[in-house]
C-alpha positions in Angstrom: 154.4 -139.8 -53.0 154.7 -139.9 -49.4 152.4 -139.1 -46.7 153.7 -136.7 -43.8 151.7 -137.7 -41.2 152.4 -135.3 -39.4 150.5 -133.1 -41.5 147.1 -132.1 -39.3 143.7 -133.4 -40.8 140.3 -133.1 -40.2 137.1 -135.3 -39.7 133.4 -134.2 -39.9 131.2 -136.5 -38.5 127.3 -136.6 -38.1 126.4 -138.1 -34.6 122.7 -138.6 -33.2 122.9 -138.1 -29.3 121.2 -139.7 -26.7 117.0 -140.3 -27.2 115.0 -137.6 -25.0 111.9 -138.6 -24.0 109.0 -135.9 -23.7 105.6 -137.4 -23.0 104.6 -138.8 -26.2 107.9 -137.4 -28.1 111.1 -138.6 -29.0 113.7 -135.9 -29.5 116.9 -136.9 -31.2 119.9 -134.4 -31.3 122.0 -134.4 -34.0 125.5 -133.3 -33.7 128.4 -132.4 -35.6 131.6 -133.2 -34.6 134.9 -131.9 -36.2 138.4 -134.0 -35.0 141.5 -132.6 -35.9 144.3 -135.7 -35.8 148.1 -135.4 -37.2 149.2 -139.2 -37.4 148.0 -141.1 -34.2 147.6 -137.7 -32.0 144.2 -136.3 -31.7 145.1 -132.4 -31.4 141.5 -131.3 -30.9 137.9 -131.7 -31.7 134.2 -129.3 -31.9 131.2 -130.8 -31.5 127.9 -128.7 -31.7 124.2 -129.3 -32.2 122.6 -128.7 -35.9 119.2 -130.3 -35.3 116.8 -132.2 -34.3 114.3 -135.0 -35.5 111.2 -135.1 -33.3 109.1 -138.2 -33.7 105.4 -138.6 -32.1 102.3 -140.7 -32.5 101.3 -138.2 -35.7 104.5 -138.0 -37.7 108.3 -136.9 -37.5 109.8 -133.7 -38.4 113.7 -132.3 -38.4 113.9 -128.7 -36.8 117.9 -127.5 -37.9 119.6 -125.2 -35.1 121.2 -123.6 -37.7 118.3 -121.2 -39.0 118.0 -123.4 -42.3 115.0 -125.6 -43.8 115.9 -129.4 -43.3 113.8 -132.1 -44.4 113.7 -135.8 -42.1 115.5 -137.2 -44.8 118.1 -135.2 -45.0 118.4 -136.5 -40.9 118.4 -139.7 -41.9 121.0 -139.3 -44.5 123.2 -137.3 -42.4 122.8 -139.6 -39.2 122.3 -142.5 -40.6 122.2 -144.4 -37.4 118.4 -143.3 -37.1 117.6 -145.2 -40.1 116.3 -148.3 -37.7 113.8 -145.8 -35.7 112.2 -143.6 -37.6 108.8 -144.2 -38.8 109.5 -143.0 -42.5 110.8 -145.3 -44.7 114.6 -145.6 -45.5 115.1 -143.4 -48.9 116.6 -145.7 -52.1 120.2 -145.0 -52.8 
């Protein structure tokens, strides 16, 4: 079977944006982004926030823009580029 690459296609990817200090805080935003490709061209992308991990001197906690419960794992899992920061642990796969 052949491909038509021509066909469009679309990406989801989990992102964390840039660190924001704020005094003894660390805010992290997490965003999704969504690219829509058809063989080499890119014909659009979305990105939006969906949460935030917040770490400070007493613990870390995940705050979801999306009006849902989210749990600092579920950051990590989703972002997993904040595995190296956090102060939890990296969960077993």
């Amino acid at each position: 079977m052949v491909k038509d690459r021509r066909l469009p296609r679309i990406k989801k990817h989990i992102l964390a944006g840039k660190e924001i200090q704020a005094g003894d805080r660390a805010i992290h935003p997490i965003i999704e982004v969504l690219v829509m490709a058809a063989g080499d061209d890119l014909l659009g992308f979305r990105s939006r926030p969906i949460a935030l991990l917040i770490i400070e001197p007493g613990g870390e906690y995940a705050f979801s823009l999306e009006g849902e419960q989210m749990a600092v794992d579920e950051i990590y899992r989703l972002a997993s580029s904040l595995k190296d920061i956090g102060q939890c642990p990296p969960t077993e796969q």
